[in-house]
N, C-alpha and C positions, 0 to 999 in steps of 0.2 A: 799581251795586251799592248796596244798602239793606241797614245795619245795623239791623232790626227791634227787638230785645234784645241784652243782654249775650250774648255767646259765639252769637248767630243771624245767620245771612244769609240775606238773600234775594236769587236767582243768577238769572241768564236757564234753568238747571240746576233749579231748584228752593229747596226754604228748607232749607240747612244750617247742626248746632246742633255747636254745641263738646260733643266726649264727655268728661264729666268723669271716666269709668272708663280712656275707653283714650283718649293723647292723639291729637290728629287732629280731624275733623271727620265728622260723618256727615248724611246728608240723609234728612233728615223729611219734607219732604212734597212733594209733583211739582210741576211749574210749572203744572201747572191744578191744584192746590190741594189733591189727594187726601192724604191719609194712606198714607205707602208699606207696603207691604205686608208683613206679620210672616213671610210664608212668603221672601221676602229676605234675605240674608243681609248683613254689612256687606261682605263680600266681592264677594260675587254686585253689590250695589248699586255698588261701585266698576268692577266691569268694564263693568258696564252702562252707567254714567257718565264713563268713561274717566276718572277721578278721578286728579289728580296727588299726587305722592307724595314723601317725602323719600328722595333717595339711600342715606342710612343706613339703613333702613329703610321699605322698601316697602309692609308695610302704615299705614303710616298716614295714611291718607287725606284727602286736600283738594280742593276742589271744582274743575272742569278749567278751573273763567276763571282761578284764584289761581296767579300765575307763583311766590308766594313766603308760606313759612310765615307767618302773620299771629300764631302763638304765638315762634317765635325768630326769624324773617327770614332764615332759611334759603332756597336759591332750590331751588325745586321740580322736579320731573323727571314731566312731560307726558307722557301715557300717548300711544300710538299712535296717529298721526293718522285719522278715519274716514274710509272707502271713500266719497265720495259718492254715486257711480255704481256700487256694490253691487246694488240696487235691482232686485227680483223682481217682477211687475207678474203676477198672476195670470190668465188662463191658460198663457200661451206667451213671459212675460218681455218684453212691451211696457214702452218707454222712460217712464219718470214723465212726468204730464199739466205742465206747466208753468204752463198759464195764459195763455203768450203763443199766437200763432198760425201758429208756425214751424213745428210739426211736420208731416211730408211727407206721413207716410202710418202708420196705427194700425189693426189688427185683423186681420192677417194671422197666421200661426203662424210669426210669426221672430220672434226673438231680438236686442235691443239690445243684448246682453251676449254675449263671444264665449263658445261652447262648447266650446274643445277637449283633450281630456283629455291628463292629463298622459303626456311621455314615456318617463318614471320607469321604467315598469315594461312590459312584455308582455301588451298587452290577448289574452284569449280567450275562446269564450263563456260557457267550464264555470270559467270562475275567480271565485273571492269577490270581494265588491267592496272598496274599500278601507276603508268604514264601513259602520257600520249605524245608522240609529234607529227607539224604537219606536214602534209605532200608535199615533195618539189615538186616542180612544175611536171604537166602530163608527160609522159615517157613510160620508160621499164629499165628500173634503176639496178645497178649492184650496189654494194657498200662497203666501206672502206675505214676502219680508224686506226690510228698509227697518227707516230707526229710527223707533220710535215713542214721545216721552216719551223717549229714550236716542241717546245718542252711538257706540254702538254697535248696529249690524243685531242686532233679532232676527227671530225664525223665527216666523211666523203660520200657523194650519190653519184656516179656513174652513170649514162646511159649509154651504153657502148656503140648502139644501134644510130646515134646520133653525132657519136663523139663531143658530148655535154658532158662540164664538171662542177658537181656544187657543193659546196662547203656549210655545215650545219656550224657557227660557232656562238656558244652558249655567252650571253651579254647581246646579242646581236638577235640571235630568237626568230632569224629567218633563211633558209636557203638564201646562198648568195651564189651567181656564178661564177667562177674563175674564167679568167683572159688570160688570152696566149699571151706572156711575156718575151717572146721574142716573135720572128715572122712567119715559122711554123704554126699550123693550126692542129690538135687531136684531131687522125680521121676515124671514122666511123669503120664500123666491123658488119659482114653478112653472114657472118657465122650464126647458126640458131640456137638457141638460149640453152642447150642443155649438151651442147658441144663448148659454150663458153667457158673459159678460166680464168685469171690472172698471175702472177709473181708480183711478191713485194719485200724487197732490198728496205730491213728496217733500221732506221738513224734518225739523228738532226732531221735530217730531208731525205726521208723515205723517200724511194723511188719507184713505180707501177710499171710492171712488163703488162703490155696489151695487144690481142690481136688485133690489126687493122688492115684496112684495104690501100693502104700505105706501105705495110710495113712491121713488123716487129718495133710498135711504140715504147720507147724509155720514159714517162713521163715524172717531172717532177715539181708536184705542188710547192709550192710558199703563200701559207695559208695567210702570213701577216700582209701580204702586198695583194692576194686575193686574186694571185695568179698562178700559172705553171708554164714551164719549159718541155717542151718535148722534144725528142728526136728517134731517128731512124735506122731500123740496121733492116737490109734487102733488098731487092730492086722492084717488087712485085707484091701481093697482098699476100697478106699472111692466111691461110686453109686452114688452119688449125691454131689450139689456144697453146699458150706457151707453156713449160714445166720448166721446174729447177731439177738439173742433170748434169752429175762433174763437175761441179763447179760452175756453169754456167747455166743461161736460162734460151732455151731450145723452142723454136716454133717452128713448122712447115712452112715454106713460102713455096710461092709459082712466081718462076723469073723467067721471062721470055717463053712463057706455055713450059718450064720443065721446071720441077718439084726439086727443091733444096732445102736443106737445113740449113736454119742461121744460129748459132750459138753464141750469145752476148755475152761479155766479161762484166758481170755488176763492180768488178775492180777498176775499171775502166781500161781495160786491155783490150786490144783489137776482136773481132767479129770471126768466128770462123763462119764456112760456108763449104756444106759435104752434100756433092751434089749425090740424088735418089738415080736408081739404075732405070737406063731409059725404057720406056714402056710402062711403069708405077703407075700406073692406073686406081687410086683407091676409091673413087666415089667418096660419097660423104663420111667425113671427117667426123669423130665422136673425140671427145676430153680426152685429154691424155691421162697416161701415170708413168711414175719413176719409180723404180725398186733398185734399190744396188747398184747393179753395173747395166743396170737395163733399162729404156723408157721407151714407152711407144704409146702410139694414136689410136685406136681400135678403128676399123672405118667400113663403109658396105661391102667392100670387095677384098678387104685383110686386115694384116698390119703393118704402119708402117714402125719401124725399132730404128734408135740408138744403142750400140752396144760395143761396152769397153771392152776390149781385146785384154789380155793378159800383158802386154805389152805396153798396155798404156792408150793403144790409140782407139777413136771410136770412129764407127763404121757404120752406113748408115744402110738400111735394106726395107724391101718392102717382103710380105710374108702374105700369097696370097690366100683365101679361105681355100677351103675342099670344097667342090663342083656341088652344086645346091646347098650351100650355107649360106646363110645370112643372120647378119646380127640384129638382137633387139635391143637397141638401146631404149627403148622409152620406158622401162622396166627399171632401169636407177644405173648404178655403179658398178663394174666387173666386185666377183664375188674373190673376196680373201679369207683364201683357207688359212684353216692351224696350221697348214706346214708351211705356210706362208705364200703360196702359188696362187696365182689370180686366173681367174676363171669370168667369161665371157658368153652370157647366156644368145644363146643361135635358135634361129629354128631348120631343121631339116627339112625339104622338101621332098626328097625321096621317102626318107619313113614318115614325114607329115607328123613330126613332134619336136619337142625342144630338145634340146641339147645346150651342155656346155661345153665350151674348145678351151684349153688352158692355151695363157698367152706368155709371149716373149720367147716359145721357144723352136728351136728350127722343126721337129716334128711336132705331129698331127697328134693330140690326146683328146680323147672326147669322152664327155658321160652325158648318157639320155636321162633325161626328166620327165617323169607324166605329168609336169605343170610347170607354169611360170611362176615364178615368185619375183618381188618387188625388191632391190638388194640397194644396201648405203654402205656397203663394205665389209664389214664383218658380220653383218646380221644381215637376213633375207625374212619377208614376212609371207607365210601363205596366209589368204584372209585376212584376220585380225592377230595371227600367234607370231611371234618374234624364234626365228631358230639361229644356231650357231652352228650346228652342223653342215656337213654339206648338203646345196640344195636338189640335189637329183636323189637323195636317198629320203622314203615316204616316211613320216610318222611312222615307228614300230609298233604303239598301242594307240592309234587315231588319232585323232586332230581334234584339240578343242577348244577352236575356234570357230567364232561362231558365219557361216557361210553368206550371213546378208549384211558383213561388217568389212569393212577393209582398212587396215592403216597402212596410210603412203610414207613411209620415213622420209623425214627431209634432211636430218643432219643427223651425225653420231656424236656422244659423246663418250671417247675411249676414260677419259679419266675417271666418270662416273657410272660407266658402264652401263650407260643406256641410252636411251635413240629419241629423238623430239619428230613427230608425225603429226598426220591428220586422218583421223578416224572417221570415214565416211561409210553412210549407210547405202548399201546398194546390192542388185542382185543381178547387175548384169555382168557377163562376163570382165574380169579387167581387162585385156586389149580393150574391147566397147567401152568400159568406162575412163580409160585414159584417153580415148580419142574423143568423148564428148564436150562438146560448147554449152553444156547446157547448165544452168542455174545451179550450186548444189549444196548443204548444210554440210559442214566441216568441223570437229571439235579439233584444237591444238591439243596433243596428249605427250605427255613423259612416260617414256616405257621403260623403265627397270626391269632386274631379274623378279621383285615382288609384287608390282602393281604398273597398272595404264590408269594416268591422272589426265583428267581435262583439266583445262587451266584455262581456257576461249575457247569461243565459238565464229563462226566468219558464214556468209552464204555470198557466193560468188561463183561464178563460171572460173572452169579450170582453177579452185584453191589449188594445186602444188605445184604452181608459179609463185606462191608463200614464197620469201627469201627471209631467211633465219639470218640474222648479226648479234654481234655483242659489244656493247660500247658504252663506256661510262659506268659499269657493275651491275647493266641491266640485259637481258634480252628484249629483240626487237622484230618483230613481223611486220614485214612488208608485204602489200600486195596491191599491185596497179590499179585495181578495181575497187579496193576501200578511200574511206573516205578520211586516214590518218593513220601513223603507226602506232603500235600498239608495245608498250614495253612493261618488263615485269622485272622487279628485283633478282639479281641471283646472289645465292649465299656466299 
C-alpha cells in the first residue's frame, strides 16, 4: 500500500482519495491508471469494487484490501467474497485460458460451468422467464462475464463483426459502450459466426484473445473507467478463432498471402510465430479444438494441427482431406468419443453419404453414417433422441424419436449431464431445415438422461443463432431477432 498524498492511496484496487463531503473513501482512478468514469456512481463503484464498509453505516465506503477504518480504526465489514469461477468464456462457456498446459480439451459446445435451472419453480414452455434484460444496441452479440478492472463479474456484449464493446453494469441498468483507452481501436472479424471463438485470461483484469482482421486481439476491459486496451500480435488478419494450446493461445493468421501461427504468452512473454508449409491451401476455416498435445482447425479442404513433439517443440502442419471429402460443419461440433478421439462428420461424394474422419492424426480413419446427426460434443441427436454412442452405428432396437421433431443442442452441460436445445417441429429434411430463413416456433428444452423440459418458447427466423450465457446465477438467451433477453434462475 502507497500513501501517494494526504487523504490518497494507491491499492492493488486502484487510487483511492479521502471524500471530504461524505466521510469514507472513494476511488479515483483504476489500477491501469484511467480516470473512472462520471457515468458511475459512488455507489455503483463500491459494488463494483466490492468496497468494505463500516457496520454503522453501510454506505460509507473503503477500499476492499482496508480490514479497518484508517479515519477511526474501526474494523471494517468485507463485502462478499467473488465467485472466481463465475467466468463466461464466449461462445459456449469454455473454462478461463490459464497459461499453464493442463487443460484437457477446449472448443467443444460444453459448458465448465454447470447449467441447471433452478427447482424453485415449474418450468413450461409458454411461461415468462424469471428476468429480462434489454438489447444492446442492434448487432449480433457474444457475451462475456468475468471481472474486468472489478472484484465483482460484469456482464460484456461483443460484436465481433463490428468490433463494439458494451458493458451491462447493475446500478447503471443500461448498455454502456467502452472506448478505446489508448490509440488502438478493437477491429472487427470476417469470420462467420459458427467458426467464431474466443480465450479468456481470468484475473483483476481479465483479458479477451479475439480474432481480427487486425490481428490476434489482446483486449483488456476496465469496466470502472468504461474503457479497454487492446493490442496485437501478427502482421495480417487472423482466419481462424484462437484456442488455448501449451501454454499459449494460438490463431491462424495470413501475413503477406502465407498462413502462420501466432502463439501469444498470456504471461506476457514474447509472441511465437511457426510458419504453415507453403502451398496450405485450407479454404474455410471452422472453430478450433485443443486436446493434449494436439490442436487444430478443421477447414474445407483439411486440417490445419499444432503438435507437441516429444521433445517439447510444436510443429505446425496442414493435414489435407481424401480426394471427395468435405466437411459438414453446419451440423454442430466434431463428435467426442469415449476413448476420447474426435471425430469430424464429412460427406462422401464418391459413395454420396456421410461419413466421419477422425482428427489430429497423420492417417486417414473413416466410418460411414446412413445419416447426419446434429453433435455439441459428447452427445449427437438424431431427430429429437440424444445418443452417446458413436454416431455412424444405427439404433440396434429403433429410434424413438419422434421424426417431425428435431432438437438443435446448443450448449452441453458435462457437470449435469445434460444438453440445453431447441426443440423444433419440422419434417423437412435437416440440411433443408438448417439452411432456412424462414419464420419458425422453437421451445428452449433441458435434456437429461430422464426427461426433455421446455422452459421457453421464441418464434424467429434461424432460432439456433440462440446464444446461451450464464451471469449473475442466471441463465440468459440471446437472440438478435427478439425483443430482450430472457433469463432463468439456476440452482
Amino acid at each position: 500500500m502507497e500513501l501517494k498524498t494526504a487523504g490518497e492511496w494507491s491499492l492493488s484496487s486502484g487510487v483511492w482519495e479521502l471524500d471530504m463531503d461524505r466521510p469514507g473513501l472513494e476511488l479515483k482512478r483504476t489500477a491501469l491508471g484511467y480516470p473512472v468514469s462520471s457515468r458511475l456512481s459512488r455507489e455503483v463503484l463500491g459494488a463494483l469494487m466490492q468496497a468494505s464498509a463500516l457496520p454503522r453505516d453501510g454506505s460509507l465506503h473503503f477500499p476492499p484490501e482496508f480490514k479497518f477504518s484508517p479515519l477511526s480504526g474501526e474494523q471494517l465489514r468485507g463485502a462478499r467474497p467473488a465467485d472466481k469461477d463465475e467466468a463466461w468464456v464466449a461462445p459456449h462457456g469454455a473454462a478461463p485460458h490459464t497459461g499453464q498446459s493442463g487443460r484437457v480439451l477446449a472448443g467443444l459446445r460444453q459448458s465448465a460451468r454447470p447449467l441447471a435451472l433452478a427447482r424453485a419453480r415449474r418450468h413450461d414452455p409458454e411461461a415468462e422467464p424469471d428476468a429480462a434484460l434489454p438489447l444492446p444496441p442492434p448487432g449480433d452479440y457474444e457475451f462475456f462475464s468475468a471481472s474486468f478492472g472489478s472484484l465483482d463479474a460484469v456482464l460484456l456484449a461483443l460484436d465481433p463483426r463490428k468490433g463494439t464493446l458494451f458493458g451491462w453494469v447493475t446500478g447503471v441498468d443500461e448498455w454502456v459502450e467502452l472506448e478505446n483507452g489508448k490509440p488502438l481501436l478493437l477491429s472487427e472479424t470476417a469470420l462467420p459466426r459458427g467458426a467464431w471463438r474466443a480465450e479468456l485470461a481470468h484475473g483483476f483484469h481479465s483479458r479477451l484473445y479475439l480474432p481480427t482482421e487486425r490481428g490476434l486481439a489482446c483486449v483488456t476491459p476496465d469496466i470502472a473507467a468504461l474503457v479497454y486496451e487492446v493490442d496485437y500480435a501478427g502482421d495480417g488478419p487472423a482466419v481462424g478463432a484462437p484456442v488455448g494450446f501449451d501454454g499459449r493461445v494460438w490463431a491462424p493468421c495470413r501475413e503477406a498471402g502465407k498462413l502462420v501461427f501466432i502463439g501469444v504468452d498470456p504471461a506476457g512473454g514474447a509472441a511465437l510465430r511457426l510458419a504453415l508449409p507453403a502451398g496450405s491451401e485450407p479454404g474455410e476455416i471452422s472453430a478450433p479444438v485443443s486436446q493434449g498435445r494436439v490442436a487444430f482447425w478443421p477447414c474445407a479442404g483439411g486440417q490445419l494441427r499444432l503438435h507437441k513433439q516429444v521433445s517439447g517443440e510444436v510443429l505446425a502442419a496442414f493435414l489435407p482431406w481424401p480426394a471427395g471429402i468435405a466437411p459438414q460443419f453446419q451440423f454442430g461440433s466434431p463428435y467426442l468419443a469415449l476413448d476420447g478421439a474426435l471425430w469430424q462428420i464429412c460427406f462422401d461424394n464418391a459413395s454420396q453419404q456421410y461419413t466421419y474422419l477422425k482428427l489430429g492424426t497423420d492417417g486417414v480413419e473413416q466410418a460411414p453414417a446412413s445419416s447426419p446427426r446434429l453433435c455439441s460434443g459428447s452427445y449427437t441427436y438424431r431427430f429429437s433422441t440424444r445418443f452417446t454412442d458413436e454416431p455412424w452405428n444405427d439404433p440396434e432396437q429403433g429410434d424413438d424419436s419422434t421424426p417431425s421433431e428435431v432438437i438443435v443442442p446448443l450448449v452441453e452441460s458435462p457437470a449435469t449431464k445434460s444438453a440445453i436445445g431447441l426443440r423444433i417441429e419440422s419434417h423437412e429434411a435437416l440440411e433443408t431445415l438448417l439452411a432456412s430463413n424462414e419464420k419458425l416456433r422453437a421451445e428452449l428444452v433441458v435434456d437429461d438422461a430422464s426427461a426433455t423440459t421446455g422452459f421457453h418458447t421464441i418464434a424467429v427466423a434461424q432460432p439456433w443463432r440462440l446464444r446461451l450465457f450464464r451471469h449473475g446465477g442466471r441463465l440468459w438467451a440471446y437472440h438478435p431477432l427478439l425483443k430482450s433477453i430472457a433469463g432463468w434462475d439456476l440452482a
